[in-house]
N, CA, C and O atoms as a Tinker XYZ file with bonds, in Angstrom:
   388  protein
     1  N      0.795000   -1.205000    0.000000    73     2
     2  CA     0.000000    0.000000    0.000000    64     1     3
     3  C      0.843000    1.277000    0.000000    63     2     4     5
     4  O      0.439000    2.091000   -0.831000    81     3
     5  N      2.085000    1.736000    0.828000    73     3     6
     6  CA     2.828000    2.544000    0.383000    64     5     7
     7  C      3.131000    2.696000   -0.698000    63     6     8     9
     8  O      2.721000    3.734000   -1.216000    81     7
     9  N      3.868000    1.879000   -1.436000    73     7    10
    10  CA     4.117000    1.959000   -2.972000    64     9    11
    11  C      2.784000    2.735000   -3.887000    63    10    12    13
    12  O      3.026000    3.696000   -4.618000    81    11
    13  N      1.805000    2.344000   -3.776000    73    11    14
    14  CA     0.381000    2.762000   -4.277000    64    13    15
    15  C      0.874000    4.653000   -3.970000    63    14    16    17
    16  O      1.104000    5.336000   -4.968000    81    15
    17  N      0.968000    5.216000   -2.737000    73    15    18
    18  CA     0.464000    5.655000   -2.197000    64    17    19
    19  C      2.024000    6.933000   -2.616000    63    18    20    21
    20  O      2.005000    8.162000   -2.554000    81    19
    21  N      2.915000    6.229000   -2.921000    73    19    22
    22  CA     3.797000    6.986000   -3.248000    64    21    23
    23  C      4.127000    7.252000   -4.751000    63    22    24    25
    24  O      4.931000    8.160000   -4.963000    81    23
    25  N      3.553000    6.503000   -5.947000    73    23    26
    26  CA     2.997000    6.578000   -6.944000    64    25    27
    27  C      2.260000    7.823000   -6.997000    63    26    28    29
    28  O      2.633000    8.847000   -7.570000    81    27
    29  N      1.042000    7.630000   -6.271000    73    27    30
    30  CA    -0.159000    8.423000   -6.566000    64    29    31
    31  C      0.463000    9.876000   -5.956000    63    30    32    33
    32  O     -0.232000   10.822000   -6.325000    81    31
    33  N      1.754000   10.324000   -5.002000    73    31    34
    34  CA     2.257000   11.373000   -4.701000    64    33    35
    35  C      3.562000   11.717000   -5.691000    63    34    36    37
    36  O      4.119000   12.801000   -5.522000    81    35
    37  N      4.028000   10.856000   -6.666000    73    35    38
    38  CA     4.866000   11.574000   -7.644000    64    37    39
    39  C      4.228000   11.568000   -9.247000    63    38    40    41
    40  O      4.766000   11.676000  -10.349000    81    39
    41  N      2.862000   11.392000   -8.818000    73    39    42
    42  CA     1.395000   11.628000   -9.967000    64    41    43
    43  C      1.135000   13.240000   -9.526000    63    42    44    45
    44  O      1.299000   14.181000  -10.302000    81    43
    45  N      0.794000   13.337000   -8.431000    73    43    46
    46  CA     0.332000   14.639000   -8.270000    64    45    47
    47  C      1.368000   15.932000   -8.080000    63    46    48    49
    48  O      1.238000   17.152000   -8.177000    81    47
    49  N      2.443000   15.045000   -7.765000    73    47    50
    50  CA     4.162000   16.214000   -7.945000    64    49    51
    51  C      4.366000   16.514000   -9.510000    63    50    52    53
    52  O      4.735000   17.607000   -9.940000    81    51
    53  N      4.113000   15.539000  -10.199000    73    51    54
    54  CA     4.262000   16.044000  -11.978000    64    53    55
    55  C      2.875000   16.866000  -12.343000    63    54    56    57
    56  O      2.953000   17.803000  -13.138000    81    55
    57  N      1.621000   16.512000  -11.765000    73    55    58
    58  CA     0.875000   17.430000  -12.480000    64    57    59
    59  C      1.177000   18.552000  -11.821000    63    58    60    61
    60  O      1.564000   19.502000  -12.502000    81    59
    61  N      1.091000   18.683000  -10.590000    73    59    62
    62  CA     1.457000   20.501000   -9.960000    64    61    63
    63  C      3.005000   20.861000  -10.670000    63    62    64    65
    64  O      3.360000   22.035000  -10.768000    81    63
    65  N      3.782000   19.854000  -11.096000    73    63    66
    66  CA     4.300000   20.955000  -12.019000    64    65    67
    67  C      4.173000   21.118000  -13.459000    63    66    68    69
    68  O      4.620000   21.943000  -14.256000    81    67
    69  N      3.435000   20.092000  -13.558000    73    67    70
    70  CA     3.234000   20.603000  -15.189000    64    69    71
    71  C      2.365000   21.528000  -15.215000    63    70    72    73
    72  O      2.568000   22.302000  -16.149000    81    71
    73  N      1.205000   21.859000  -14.390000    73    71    74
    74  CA     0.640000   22.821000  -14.154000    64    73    75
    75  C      1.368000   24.190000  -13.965000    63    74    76    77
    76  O      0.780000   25.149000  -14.464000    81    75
    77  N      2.331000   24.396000  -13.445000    73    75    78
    78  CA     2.808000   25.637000  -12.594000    64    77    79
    79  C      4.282000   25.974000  -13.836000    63    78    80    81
    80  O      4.818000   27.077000  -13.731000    81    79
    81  N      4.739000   25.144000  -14.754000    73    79    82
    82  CA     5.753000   25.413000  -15.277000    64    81    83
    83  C      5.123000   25.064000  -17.076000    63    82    84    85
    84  O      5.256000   26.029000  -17.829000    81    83
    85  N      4.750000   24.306000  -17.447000    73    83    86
    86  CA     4.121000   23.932000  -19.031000    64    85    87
    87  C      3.200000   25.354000  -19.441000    63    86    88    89
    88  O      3.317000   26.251000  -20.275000    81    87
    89  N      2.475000   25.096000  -18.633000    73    87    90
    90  CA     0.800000   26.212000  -18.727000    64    89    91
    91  C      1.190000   27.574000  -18.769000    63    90    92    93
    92  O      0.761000   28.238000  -19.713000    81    91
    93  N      2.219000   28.345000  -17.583000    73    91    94
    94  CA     2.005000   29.398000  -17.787000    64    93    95
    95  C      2.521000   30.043000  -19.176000    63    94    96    97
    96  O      3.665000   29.712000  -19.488000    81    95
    97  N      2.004000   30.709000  -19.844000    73    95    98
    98  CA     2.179000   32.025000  -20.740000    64    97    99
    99  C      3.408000   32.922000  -20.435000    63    98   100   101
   100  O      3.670000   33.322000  -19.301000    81    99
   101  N      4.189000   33.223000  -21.614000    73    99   102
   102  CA     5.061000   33.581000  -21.235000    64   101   103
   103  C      4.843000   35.010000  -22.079000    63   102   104   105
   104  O      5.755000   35.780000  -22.379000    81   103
   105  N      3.616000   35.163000  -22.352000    73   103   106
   106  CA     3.529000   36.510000  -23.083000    64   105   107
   107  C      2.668000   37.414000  -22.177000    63   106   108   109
   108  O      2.010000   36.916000  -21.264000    81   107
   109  N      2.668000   38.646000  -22.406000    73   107   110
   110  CA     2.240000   39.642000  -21.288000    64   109   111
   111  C      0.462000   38.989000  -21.125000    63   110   112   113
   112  O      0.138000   37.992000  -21.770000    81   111
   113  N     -0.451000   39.638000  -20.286000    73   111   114
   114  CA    -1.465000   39.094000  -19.872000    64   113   115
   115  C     -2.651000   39.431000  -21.162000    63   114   116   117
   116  O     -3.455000   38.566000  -21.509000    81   115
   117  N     -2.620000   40.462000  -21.632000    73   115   118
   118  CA    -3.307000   41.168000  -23.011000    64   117   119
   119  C     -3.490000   40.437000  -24.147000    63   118   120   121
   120  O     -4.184000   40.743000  -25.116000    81   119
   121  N     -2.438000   38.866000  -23.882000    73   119   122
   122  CA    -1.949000   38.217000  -25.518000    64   121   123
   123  C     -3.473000   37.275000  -25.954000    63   122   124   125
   124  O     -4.428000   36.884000  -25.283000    81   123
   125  N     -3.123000   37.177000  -27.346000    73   123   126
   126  CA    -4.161000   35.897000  -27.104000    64   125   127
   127  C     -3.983000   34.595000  -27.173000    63   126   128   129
   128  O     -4.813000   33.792000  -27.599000    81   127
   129  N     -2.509000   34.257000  -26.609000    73   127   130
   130  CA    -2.429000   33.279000  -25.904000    64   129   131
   131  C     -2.862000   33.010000  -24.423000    63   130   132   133
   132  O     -2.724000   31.869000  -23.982000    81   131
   133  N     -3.340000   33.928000  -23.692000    73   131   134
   134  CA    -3.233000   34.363000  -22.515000    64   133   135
   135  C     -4.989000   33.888000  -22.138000    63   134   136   137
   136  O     -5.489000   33.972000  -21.016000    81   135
   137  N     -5.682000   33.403000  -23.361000    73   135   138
   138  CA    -7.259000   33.098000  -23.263000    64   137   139
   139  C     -7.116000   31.613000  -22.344000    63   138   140   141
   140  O     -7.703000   31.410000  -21.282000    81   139
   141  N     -6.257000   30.717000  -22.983000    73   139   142
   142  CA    -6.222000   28.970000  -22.709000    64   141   143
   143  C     -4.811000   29.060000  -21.146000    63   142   144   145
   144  O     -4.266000   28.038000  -20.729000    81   143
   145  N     -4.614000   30.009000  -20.761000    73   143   146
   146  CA    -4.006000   30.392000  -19.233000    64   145   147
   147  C     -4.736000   29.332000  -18.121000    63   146   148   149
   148  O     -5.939000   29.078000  -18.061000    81   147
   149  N     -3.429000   28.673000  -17.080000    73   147   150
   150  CA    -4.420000   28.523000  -16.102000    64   149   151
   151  C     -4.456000   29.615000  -15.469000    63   150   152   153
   152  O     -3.659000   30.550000  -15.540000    81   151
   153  N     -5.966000   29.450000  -14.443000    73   151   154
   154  CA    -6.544000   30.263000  -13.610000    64   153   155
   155  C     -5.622000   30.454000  -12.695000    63   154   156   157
   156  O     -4.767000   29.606000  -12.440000    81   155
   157  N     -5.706000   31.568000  -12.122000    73   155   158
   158  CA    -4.421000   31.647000  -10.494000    64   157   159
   159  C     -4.616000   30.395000   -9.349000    63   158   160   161
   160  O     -3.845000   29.825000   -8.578000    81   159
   161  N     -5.733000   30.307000   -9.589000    73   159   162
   162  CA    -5.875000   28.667000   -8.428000    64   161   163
   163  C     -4.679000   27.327000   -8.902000    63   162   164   165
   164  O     -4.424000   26.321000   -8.239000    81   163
   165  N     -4.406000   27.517000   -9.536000    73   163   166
   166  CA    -3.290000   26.379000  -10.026000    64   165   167
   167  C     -2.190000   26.548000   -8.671000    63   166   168   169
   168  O     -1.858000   25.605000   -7.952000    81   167
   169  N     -1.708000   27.998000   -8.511000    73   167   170
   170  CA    -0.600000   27.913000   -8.192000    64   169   171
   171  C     -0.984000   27.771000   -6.423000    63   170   172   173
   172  O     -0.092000   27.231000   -5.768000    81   171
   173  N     -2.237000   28.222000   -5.646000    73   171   174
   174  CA    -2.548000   27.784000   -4.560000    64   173   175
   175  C     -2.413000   26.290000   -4.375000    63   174   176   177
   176  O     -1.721000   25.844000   -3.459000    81   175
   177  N     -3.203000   25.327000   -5.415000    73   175   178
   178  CA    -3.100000   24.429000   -5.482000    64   177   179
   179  C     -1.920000   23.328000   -5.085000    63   178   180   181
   180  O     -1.908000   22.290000   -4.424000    81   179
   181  N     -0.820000   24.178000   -5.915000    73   179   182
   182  CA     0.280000   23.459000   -5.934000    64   181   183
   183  C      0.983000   23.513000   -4.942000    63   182   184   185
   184  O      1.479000   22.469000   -4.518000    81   183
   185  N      1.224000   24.755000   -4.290000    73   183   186
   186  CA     1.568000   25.484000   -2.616000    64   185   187
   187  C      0.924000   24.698000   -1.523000    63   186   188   189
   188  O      1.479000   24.526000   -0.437000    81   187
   189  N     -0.429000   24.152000   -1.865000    73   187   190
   190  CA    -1.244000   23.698000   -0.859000    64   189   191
   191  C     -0.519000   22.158000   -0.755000    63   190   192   193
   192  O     -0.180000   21.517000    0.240000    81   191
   193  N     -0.436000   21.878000   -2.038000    73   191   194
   194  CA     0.429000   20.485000   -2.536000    64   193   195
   195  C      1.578000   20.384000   -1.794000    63   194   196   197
   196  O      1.609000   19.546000   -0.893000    81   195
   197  N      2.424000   21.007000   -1.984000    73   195   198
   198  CA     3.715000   21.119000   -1.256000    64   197   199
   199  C      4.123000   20.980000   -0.477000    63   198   200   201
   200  O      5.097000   20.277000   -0.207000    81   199
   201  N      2.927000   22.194000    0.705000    73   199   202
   202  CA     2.902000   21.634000    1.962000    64   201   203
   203  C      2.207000   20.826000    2.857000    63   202   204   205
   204  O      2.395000   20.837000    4.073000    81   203
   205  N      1.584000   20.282000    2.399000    73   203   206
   206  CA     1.200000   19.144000    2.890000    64   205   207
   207  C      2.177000   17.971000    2.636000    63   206   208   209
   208  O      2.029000   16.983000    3.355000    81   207
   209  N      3.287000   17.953000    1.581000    73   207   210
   210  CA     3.510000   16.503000    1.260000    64   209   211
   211  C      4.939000   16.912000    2.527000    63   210   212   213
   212  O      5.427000   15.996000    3.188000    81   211
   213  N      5.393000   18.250000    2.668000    73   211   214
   214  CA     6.591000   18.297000    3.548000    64   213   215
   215  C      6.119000   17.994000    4.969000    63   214   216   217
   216  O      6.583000   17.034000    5.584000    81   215
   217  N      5.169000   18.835000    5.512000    73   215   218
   218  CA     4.970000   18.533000    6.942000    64   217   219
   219  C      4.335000   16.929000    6.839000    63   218   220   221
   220  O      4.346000   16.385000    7.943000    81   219
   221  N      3.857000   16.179000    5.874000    73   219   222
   222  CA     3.609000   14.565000    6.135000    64   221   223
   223  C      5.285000   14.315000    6.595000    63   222   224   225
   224  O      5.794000   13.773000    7.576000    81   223
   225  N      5.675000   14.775000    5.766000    73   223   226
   226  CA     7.185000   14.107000    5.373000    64   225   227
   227  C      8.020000   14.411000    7.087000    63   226   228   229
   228  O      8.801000   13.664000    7.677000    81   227
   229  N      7.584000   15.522000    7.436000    73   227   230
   230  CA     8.378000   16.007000    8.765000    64   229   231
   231  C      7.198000   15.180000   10.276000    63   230   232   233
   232  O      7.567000   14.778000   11.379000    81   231
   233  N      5.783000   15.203000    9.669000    73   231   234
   234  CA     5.426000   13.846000   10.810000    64   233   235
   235  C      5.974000   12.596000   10.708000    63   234   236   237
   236  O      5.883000   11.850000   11.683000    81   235
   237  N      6.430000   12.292000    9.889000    73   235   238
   238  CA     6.983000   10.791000    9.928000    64   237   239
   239  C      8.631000   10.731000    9.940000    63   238   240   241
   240  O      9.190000    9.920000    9.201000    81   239
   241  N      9.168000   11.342000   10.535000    73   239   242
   242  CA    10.573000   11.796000   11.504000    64   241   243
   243  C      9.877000   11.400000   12.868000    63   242   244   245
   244  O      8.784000   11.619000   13.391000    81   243
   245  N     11.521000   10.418000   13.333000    73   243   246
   246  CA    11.243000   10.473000   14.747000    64   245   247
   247  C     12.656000   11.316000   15.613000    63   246   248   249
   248  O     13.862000   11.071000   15.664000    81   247
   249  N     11.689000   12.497000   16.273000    73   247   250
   250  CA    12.405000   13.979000   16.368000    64   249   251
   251  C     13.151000   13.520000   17.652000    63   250   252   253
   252  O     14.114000   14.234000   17.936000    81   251
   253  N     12.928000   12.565000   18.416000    73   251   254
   254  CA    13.983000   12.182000   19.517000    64   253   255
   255  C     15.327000   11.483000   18.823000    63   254   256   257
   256  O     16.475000   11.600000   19.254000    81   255
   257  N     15.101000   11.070000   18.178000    73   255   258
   258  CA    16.605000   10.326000   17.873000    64   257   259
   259  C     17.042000   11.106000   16.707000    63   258   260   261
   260  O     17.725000   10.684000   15.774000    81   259
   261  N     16.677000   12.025000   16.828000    73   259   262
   262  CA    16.998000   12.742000   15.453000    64   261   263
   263  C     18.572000   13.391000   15.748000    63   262   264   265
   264  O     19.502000   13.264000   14.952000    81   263
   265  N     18.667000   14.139000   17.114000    73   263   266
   266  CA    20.712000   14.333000   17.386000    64   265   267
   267  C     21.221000   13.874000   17.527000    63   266   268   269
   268  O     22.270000   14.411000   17.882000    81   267
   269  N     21.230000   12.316000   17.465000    73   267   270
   270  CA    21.888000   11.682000   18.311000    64   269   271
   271  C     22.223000   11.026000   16.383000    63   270   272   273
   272  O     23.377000   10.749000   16.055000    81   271
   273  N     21.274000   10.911000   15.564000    73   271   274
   274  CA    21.890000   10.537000   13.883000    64   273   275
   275  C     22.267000   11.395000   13.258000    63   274   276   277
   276  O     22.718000   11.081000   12.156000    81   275
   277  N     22.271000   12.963000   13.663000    73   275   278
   278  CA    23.143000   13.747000   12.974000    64   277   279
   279  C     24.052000   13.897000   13.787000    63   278   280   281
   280  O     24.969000   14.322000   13.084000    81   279
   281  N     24.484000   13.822000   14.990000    73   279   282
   282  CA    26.009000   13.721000   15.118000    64   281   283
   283  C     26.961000   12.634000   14.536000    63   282   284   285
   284  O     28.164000   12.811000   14.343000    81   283
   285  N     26.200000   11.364000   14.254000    73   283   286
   286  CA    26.765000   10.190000   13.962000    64   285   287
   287  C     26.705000   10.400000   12.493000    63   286   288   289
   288  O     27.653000    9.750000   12.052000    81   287
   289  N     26.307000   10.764000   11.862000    73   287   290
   290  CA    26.292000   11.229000   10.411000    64   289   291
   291  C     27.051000   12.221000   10.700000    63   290   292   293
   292  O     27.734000   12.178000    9.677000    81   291
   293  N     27.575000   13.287000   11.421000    73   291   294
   294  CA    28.909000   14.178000   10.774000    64   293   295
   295  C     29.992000   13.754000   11.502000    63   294   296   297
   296  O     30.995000   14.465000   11.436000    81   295
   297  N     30.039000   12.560000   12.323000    73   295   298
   298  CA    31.237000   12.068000   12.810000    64   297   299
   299  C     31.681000   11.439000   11.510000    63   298   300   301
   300  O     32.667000   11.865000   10.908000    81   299
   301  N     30.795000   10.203000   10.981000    73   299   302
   302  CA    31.117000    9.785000    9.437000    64   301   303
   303  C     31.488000   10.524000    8.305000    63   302   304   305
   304  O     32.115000   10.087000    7.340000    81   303
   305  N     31.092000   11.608000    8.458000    73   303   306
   306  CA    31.318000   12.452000    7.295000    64   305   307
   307  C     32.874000   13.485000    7.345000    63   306   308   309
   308  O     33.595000   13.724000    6.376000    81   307
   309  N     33.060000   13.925000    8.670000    73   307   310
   310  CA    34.247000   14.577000    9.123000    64   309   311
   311  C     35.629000   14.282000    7.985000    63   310   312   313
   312  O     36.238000   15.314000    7.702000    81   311
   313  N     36.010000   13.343000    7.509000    73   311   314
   314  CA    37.209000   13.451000    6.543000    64   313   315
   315  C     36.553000   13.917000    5.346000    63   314   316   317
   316  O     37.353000   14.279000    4.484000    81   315
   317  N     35.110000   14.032000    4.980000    73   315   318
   318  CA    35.139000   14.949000    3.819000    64   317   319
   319  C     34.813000   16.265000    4.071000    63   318   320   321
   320  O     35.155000   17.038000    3.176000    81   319
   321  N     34.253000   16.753000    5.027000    73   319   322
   322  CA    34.219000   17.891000    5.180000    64   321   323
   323  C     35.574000   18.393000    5.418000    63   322   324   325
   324  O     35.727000   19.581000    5.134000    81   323
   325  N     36.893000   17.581000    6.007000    73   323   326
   326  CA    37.969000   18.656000    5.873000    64   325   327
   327  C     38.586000   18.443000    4.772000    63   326   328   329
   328  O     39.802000   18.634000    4.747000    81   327
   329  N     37.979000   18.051000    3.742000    73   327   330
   330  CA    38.671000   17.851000    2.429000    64   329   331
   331  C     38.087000   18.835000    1.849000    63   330   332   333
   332  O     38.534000   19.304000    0.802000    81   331
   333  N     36.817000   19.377000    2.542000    73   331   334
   334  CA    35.886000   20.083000    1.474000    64   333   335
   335  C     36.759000   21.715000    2.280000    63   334   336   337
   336  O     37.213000   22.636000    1.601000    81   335
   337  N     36.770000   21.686000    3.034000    73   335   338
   338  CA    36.996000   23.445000    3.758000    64   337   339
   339  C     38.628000   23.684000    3.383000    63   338   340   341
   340  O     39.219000   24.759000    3.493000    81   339
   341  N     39.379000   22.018000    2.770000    73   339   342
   342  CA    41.013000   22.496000    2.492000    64   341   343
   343  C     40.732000   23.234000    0.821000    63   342   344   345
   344  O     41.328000   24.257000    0.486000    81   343
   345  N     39.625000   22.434000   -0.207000    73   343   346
   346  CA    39.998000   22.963000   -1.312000    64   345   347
   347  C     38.442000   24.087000   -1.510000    63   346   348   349
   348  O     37.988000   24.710000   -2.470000    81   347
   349  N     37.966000   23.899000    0.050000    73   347   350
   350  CA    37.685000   25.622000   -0.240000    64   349   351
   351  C     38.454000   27.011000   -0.379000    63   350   352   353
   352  O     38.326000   27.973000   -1.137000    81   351
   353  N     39.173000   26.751000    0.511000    73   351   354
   354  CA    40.267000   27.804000    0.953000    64   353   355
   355  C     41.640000   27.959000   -0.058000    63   354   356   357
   356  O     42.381000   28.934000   -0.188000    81   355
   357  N     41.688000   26.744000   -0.661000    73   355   358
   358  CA    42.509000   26.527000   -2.384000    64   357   359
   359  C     41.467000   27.428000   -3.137000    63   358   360   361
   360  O     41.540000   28.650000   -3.272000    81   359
   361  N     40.828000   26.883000   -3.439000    73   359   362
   362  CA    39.580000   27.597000   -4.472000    64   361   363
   363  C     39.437000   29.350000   -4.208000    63   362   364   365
   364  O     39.249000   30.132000   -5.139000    81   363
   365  N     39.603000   29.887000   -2.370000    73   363   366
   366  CA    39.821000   31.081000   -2.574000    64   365   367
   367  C     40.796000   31.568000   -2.506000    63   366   368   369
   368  O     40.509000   32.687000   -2.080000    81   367
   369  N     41.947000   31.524000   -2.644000    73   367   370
   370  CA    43.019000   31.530000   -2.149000    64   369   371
   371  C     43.017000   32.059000   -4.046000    63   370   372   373
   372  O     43.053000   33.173000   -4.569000    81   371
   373  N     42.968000   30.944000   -4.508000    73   371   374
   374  CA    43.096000   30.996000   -6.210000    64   373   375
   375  C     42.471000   32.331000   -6.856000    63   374   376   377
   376  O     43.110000   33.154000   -7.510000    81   375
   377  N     41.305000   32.381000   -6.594000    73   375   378
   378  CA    39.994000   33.370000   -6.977000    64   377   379
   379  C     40.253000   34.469000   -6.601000    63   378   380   381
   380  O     39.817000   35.060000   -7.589000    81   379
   381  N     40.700000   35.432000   -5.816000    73   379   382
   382  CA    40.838000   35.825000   -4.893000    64   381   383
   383  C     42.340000   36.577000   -5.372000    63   382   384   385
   384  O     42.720000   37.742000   -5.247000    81   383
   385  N     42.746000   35.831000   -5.742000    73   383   386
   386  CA    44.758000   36.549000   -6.394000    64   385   387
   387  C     44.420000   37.109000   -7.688000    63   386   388
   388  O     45.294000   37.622000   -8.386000    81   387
């Protein structure tokens, strides 16, 4: 049933954007392309879409063990982050001259 259920939520992620990015008109509002426009409710729609699928997404986090896996996720991660802040500081060091 998840699977179903996560289908039917990257069904309704492509139409809110094919809605919000295909549809709009890219000519001033006067055109007469501007007749076959969606209505402004599209873009509530899609906003309404959005957030609902994030705060689902942030109820189904479990917020107690949640510091205790990001410290353990940047203990793991620690040799790339100082790989990342050495050829940051290359990168400005470079940019920068």
């Amino acid at each position: 049933m998840p699977r179903g259920f996560g289908l039917l939520l990257a069904m309704a992620m492509a139409l809110g954007i094919y809605l919000m990015v295909v549809l709009v008109p890219s000519d001033g509002a006067g055109s007469a392309s501007a007749i076959g426009a969606p209505p402004v409710a599209y873009g509530g729609w899609v906003a309404g879409l959005l957030m609902g699928l994030v705060l689902a997404w942030f109820a189904g986090l479990d917020w107690r063990t949640l510091p205790e896996r990001l410290c353990a996720w940047l203990r793991l991660q620690r040799r790339r982050f100082g790989w990342m802040l050495i050829g940051g500081l290359c990168a400005g060091i470079l940019l920068l001259l």
